[in-house]
SETITI-872344 format. One record per residue: residue in one letter; z, y, x of N, C-alpha, C in turn. Coordinates in pm, 1 decimal, padded with zeros to 6 digits. Layout:
BEGIN
NODE aa      n.w      n.v      n.u     ca.w     ca.v     ca.u      c.w      c.v      c.u
NODE  a        Z        Y        X        Z        Y        X        Z        Y        X
...
//
This chain:
BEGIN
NODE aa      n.w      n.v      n.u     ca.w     ca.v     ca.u      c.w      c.v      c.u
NODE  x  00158.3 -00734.5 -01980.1  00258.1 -00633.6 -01950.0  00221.2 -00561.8 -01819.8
NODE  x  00268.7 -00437.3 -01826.0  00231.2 -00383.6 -01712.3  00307.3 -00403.3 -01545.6
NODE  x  00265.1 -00376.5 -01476.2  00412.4 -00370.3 -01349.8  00470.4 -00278.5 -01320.1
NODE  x  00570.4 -00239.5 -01407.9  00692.3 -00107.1 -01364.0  00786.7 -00140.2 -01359.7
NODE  x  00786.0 -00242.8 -01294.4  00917.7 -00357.7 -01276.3  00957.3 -00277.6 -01134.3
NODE  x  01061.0 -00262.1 -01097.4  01163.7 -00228.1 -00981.0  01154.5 -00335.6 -00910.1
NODE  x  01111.6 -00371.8 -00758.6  01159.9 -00444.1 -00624.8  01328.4 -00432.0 -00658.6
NODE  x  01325.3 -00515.0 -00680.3  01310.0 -00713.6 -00613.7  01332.9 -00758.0 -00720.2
NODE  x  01356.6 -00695.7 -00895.7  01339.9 -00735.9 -00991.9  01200.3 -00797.7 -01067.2
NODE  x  01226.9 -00903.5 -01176.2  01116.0 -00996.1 -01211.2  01202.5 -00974.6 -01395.9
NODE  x  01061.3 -00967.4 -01482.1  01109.0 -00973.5 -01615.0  01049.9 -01083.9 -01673.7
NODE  x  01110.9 -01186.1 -01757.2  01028.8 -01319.1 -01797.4  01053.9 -01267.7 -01997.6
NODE  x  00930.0 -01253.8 -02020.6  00940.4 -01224.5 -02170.4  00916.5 -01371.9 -02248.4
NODE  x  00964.6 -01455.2 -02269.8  00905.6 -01588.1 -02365.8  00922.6 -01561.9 -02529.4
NODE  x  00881.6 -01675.5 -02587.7  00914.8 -01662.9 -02745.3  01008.0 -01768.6 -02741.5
NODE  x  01095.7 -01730.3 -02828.3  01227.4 -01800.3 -02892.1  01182.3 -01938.3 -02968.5
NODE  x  01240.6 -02046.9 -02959.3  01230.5 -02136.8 -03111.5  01296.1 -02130.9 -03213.3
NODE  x  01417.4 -02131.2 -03176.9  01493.5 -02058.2 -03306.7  01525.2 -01888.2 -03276.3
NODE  x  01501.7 -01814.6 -03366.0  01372.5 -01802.2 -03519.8  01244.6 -01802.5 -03466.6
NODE  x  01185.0 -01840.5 -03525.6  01033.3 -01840.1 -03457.3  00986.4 -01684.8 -03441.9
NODE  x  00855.8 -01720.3 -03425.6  00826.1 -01561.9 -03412.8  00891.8 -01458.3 -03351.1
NODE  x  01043.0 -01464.4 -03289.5  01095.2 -01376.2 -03204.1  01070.0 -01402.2 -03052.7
NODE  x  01108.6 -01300.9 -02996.7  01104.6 -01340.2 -02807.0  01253.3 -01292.3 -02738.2
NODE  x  01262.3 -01359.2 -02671.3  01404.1 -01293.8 -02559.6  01356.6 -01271.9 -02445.3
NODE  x  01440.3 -01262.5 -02315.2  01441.0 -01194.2 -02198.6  01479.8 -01277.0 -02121.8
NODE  x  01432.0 -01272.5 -01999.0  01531.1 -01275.6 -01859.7  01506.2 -01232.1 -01740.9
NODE  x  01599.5 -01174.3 -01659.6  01613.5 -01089.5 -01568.8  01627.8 -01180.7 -01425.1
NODE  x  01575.9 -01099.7 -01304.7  01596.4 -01240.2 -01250.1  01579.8 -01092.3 -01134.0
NODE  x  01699.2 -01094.9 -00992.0  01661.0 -01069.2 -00896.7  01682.7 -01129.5 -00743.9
NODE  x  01528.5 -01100.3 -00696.2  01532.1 -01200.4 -00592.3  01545.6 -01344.8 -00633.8
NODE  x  01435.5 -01376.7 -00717.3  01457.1 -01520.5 -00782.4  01553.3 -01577.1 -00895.1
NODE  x  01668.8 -01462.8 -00851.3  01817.6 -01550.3 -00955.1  01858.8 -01497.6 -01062.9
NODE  x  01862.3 -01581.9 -01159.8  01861.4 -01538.3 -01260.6  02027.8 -01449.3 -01279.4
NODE  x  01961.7 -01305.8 -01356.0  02130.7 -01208.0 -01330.2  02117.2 -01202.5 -01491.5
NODE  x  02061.0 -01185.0 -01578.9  02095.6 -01129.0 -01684.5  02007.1 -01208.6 -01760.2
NODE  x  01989.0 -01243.9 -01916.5  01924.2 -01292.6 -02028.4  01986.2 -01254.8 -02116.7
NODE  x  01886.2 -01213.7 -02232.9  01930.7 -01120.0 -02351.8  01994.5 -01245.7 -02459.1
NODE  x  02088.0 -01174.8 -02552.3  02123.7 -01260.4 -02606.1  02075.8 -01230.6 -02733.0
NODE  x  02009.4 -01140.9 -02730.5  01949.1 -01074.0 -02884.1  01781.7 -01134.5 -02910.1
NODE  x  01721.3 -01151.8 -03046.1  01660.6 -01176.1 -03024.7  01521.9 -01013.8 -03095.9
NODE  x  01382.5 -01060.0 -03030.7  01334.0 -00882.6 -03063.6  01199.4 -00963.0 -03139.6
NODE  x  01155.8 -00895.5 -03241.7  01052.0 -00901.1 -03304.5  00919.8 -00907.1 -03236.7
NODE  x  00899.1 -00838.2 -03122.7  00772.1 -00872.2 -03047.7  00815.0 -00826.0 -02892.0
NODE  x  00697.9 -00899.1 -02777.9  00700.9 -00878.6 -02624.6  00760.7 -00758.8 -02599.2
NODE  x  00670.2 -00643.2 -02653.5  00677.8 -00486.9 -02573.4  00859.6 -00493.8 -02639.2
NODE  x  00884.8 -00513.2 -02731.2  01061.0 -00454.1 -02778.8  01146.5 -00526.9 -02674.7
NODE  x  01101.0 -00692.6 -02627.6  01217.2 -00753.4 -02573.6  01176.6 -00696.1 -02390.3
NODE  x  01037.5 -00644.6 -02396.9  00987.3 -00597.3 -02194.6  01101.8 -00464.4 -02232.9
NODE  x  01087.6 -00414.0 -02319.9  01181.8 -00248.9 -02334.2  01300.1 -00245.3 -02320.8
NODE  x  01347.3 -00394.8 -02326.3  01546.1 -00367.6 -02332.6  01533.8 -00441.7 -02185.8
NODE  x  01465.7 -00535.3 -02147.4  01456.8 -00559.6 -02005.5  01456.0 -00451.9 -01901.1
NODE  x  01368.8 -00389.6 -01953.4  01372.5 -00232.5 -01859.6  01498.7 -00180.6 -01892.1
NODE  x  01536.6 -00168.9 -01946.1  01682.1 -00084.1 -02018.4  01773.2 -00185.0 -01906.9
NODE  x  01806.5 -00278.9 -01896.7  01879.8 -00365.7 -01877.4  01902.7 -00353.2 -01698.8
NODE  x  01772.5 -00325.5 -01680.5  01736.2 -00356.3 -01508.1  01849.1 -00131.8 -01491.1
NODE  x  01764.8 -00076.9 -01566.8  01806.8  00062.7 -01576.1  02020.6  00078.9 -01554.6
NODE  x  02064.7 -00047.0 -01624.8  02186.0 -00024.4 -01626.3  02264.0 -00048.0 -01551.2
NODE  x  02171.2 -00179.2 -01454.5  02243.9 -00212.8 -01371.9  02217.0 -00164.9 -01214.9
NODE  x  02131.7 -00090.9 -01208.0  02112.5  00011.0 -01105.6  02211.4  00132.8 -01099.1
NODE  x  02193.4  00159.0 -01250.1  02275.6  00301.6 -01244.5  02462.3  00248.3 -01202.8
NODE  x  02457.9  00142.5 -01246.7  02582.4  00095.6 -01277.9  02664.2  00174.4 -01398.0
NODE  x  02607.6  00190.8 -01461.4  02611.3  00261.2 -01627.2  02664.1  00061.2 -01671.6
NODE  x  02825.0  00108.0 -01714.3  02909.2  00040.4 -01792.4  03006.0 -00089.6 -01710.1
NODE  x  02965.6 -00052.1 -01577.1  03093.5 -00172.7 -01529.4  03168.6 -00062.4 -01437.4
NODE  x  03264.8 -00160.3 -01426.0  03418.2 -00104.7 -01411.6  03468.0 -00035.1 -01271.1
//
């Protein structure tokens, strides 16, 4: 994966066991873990893409209150 990761954000892409063959996410800033996807994505680049999306939302603060 490439690094277009945002300071002080970290993206951890793994593969799932249940279902196989899928991968999830987790978000982590400054070490701590803030966010993990609860979805699961068919390959790395789909689950690095909603990570980016994810890091994107919570900067903008696009959807909290």
């Amino acid at each position: 994966m490439n690094n277009d990761v945002p300071h002080p954000y970290s993206i951890t892409v793994e593969p799932l066991k249940k279902p196989e063959g899928q991968f999830g996410w987790a978000l982590r800033k400054y070490g701590k873990l803030t966010e993990r996807s609860d979805r699961s994505f068919t390959s790395e680049a789909k689950a690095y893409e909603s990570a980016l999306k994810a890091i994107e939302r919570e900067q903008t603060g696009f959807g909290s209150r």
